[in-house]
N, C-alpha and C positions, 0 to 999 in steps of 0.2 A: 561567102555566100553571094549568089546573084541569082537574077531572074532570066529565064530563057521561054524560048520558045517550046511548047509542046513539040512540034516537029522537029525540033532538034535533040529531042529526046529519043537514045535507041533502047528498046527492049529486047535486048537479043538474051538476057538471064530471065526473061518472066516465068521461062519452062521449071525454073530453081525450086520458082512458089506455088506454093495453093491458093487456089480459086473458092472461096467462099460464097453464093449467093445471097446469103442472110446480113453475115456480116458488111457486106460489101452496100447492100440495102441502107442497113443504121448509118453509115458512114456518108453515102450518099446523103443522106438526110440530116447530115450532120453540117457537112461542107456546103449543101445548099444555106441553110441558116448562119454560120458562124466562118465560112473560109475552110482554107485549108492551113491547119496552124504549124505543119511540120515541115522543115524542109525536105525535097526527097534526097536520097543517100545514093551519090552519083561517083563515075571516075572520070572525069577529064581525057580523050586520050586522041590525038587524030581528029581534033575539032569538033569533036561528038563529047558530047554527054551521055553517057554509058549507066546506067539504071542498074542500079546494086539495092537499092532497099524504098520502096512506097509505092507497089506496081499499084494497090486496090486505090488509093487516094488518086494515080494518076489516071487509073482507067472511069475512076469517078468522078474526076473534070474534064474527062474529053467527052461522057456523058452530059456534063453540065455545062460543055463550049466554056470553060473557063481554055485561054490561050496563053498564058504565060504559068509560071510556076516558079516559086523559090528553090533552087536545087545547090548540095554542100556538096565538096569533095571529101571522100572519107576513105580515101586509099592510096598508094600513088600506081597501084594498078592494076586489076582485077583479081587477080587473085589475095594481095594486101586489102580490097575491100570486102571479099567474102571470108575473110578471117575476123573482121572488126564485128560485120554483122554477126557471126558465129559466137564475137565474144560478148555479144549483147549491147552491141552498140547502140542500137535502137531503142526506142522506148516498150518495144511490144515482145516478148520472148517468141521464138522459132519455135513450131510444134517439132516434135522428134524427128518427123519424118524431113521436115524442108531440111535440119541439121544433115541429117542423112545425103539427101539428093546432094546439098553444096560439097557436102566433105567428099563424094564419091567423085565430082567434079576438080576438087584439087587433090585428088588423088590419079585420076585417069587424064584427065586435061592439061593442067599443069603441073604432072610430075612429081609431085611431092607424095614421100614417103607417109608411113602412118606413125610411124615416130614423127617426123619432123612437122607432122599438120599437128599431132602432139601436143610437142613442144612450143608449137605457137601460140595454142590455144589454153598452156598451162592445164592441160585434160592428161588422164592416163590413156595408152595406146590402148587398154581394152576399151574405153569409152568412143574410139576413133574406131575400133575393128567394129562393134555393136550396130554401131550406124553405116557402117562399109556391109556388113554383112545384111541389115535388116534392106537396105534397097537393092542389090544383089539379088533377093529373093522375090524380087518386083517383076513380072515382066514387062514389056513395054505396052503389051493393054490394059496394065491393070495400072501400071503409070499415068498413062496418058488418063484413065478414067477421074482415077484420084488425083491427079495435081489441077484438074481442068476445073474441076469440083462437079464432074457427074455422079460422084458415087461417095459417099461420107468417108474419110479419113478413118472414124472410128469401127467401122466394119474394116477395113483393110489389118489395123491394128489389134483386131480382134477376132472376129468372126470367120473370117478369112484366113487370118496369119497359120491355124494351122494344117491349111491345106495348100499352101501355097510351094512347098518343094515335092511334097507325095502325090498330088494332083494339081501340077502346075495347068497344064493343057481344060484341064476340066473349070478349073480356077476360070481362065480366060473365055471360057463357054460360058461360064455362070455370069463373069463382069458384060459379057454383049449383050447378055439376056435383060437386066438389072439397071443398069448407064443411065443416068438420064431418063428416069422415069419418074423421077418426081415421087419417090417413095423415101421414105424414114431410114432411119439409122435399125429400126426394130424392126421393121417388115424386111427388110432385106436379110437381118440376122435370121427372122423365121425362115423367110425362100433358102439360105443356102444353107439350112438345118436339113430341109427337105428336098434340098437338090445332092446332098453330098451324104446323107445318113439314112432317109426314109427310102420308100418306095420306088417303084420305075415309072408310076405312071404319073406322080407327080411334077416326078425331074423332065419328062415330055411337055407336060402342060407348061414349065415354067420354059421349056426348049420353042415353045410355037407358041409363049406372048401373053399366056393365058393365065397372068400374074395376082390378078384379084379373083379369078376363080379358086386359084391356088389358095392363099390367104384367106377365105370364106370356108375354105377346107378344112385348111391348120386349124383356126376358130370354131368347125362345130368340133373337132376331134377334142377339142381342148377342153369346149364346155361339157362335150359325152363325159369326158375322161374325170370332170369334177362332178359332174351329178352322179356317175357311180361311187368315186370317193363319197361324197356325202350319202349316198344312200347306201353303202356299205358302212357307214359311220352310225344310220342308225339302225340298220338289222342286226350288229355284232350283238350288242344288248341284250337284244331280244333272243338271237341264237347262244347267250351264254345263261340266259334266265333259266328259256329249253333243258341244255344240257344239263345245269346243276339242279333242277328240280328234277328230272329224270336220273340223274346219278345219286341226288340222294335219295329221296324215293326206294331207291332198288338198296340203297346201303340199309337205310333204315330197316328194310322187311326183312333184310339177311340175318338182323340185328347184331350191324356193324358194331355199333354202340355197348358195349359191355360191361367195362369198371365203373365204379363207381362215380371215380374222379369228373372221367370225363364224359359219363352220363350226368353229372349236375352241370357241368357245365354248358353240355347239347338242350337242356331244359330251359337255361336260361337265352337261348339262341334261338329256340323253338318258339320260345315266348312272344319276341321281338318279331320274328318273322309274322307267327297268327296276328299280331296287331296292326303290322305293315300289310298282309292280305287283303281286307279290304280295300283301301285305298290302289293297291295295284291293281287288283280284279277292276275296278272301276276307271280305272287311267287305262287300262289296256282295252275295255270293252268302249270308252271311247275313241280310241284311235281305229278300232275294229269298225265303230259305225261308218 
């Protein structure tokens, strides 16, 4: 372990990681009170210190003019360091996706098979193809959106994932639209409900900017859509009162009711009801006032 200069630090993997601006916030505020307690996870190589794992801690002392930093080797050379971090060498576990982006990098970059990144990794090859496949289906604006941190991870992973090879093109229309607006993980799932399922004139307003007029939209549809549920919840009641007092009604005068059996039985039915009449004529002509 030793201390170097931030300026001799190269970032040329930071595109590997996600950008968080929350997380990156607490930390910040972390390292202002208390340091920075980790070293960063470097390779040695051509006089450089090469940046394999603590881009948020470093971008968070060059915010704070801290000038030196504790920096380990943990590879003897980049591609032996993005295997260690892969095998959780760090103290923080890789979301799926940054596994993805590193593996697709020693896979296209440095040559390595998907067996043999494998076998380094002690993983099965479908666990190596999953993440070869899952960034594959990324394009490069919808990369650059989600590693930069303009647009939440967990839409990419969900909300998006299944229109990402049947509307890839349209995918990359919705991510320009969406980027960097300072919207939630759930408003953006509503917009590309309504940009990729709903209407055409939605998908326009959401096409020319007009993102919270959209979303004002979703929300009155939303609450139309429960105040009918609820006031169909309480007219059934009342339209099945209707029908069964008019169905029996008309049975009764046909004189559906015939044996004996189940004439005493309808008697004692009949009973219960005349004694519940009042009380319903009275509960109904108050809801009527």
């Amino acid at each position: 372990m030793t201390k170097v200069e931030i300026q001799q630090i190269d970032r040329q993997f930071e595109y590997l990681r996600l950008k968080d601006k929350r997380i990156e916030e607490k930390l910040l505020n972390q390292i202002l009170h208390e340091g920075v307690h980790e070293p960063l996870g470097c390779v040695f190589n051509k006089n450089r210190w090469i940046l394999i794992d603590g881009f948020k801690r470093l971008r968070c002392s060059i915010k704070l003019k801290i000038h030196k930093l504790r920096v380990i080797n943990i590879g003897q050379n980049d591609a032996d360091a993005l295997l260690n971090v892969l095998r959780k060498f760090t103290r923080h576990p890789l979301h799926m996706i940054e596994q993805a982006r590193i593996v697709e990098y020693l896979h296209e970059k440095s040559s390595m098979s998907i067996s043999e990144i494998a076998r380094h990794l002690n993983r099965s090859p479908a666990w190596v193809s999953v993440r070869v496949g899952l960034i594959a289906r990324m394009s490069p604006i919808l990369r650059e959106a989600v590693f930069s941190g303009k647009i939440p991870v967990r839409n990419v992973m969900y909300s998006l994932k299944a229109f990402t090879r049947v509307k890839a093109k349209e995918v990359d229309e919705f991510v320009g639209c969406v980027a960097g607006k300072g919207l939630s993980v759930r408003e953006i799932d509503e917009l590309a409900k309504a940009y990729f399922q709903k209407d055409s004139m939605m998908k326009e307003q959401i096409q020319k900017g007009q993102l919270r007029w959209t979303l004002n939209q979703i929300k009155a549809m939303r609450q139309e859509s429960e105040e009918q549920i609820e006031s169909a919840s309480e007219i059934k009641p009342l339209q099945w009162l209707l029908q069964s007092m008019q169905r029996v009604t008309y049975r009764l005068q046909c004189g559906a009711v015939k044996n004996s059996k189940t004439r005493h039985k309808s008697h004692v039915i009949i009973k219960t009801i005349l004694n519940l009449m009042p009380l319903c004529q009275k509960t109904l002509e108050e809801i009527n006032d």
